[in-house]
C-alpha positions in Angstrom: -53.0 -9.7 -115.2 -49.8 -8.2 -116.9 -47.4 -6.3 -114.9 -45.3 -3.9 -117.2 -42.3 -2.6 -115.8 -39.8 -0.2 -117.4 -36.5 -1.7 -118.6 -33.4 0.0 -118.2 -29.9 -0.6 -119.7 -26.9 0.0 -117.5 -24.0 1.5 -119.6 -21.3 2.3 -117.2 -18.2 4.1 -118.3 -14.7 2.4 -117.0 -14.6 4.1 -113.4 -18.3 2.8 -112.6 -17.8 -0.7 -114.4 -14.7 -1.0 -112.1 -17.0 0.1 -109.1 -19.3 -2.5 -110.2 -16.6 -5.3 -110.4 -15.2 -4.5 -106.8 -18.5 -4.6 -105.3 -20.3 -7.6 -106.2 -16.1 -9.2 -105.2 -17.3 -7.3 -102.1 -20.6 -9.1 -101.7 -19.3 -12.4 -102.5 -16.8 -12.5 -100.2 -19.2 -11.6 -97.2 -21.7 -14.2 -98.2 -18.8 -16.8 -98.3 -18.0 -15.6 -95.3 -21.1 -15.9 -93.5 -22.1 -19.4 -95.1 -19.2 -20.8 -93.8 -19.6 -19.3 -90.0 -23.3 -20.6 -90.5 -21.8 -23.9 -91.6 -19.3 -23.9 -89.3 -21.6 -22.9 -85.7 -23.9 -25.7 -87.2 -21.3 -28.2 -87.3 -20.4 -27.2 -83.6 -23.5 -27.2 -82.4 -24.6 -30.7 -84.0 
């Protein structure tokens, strides 16, 4: 079975590439975040 699926080419001008850029700085820093609660609770819980 092939699965086709479009592909699509992201060409952002400078506002949206700078959108882009602050958001996944965004979304790392609440995953760091969290993994180091998590990592944190764990250790106090252990």
């Amino acid at each position: 079975m092939m699965l086709i699926a479009p592909k699509i080419a992201l060409d952002p001008n400078n506002v949206q590439a700078t959108y882009f850029a602050r958001a996944a700085g965004t979304v790392r820093f609440a995953y760091n975040w969290a993994r180091a609660e998590r990592k944190h609770q764990y250790a106090a819980w252990k």
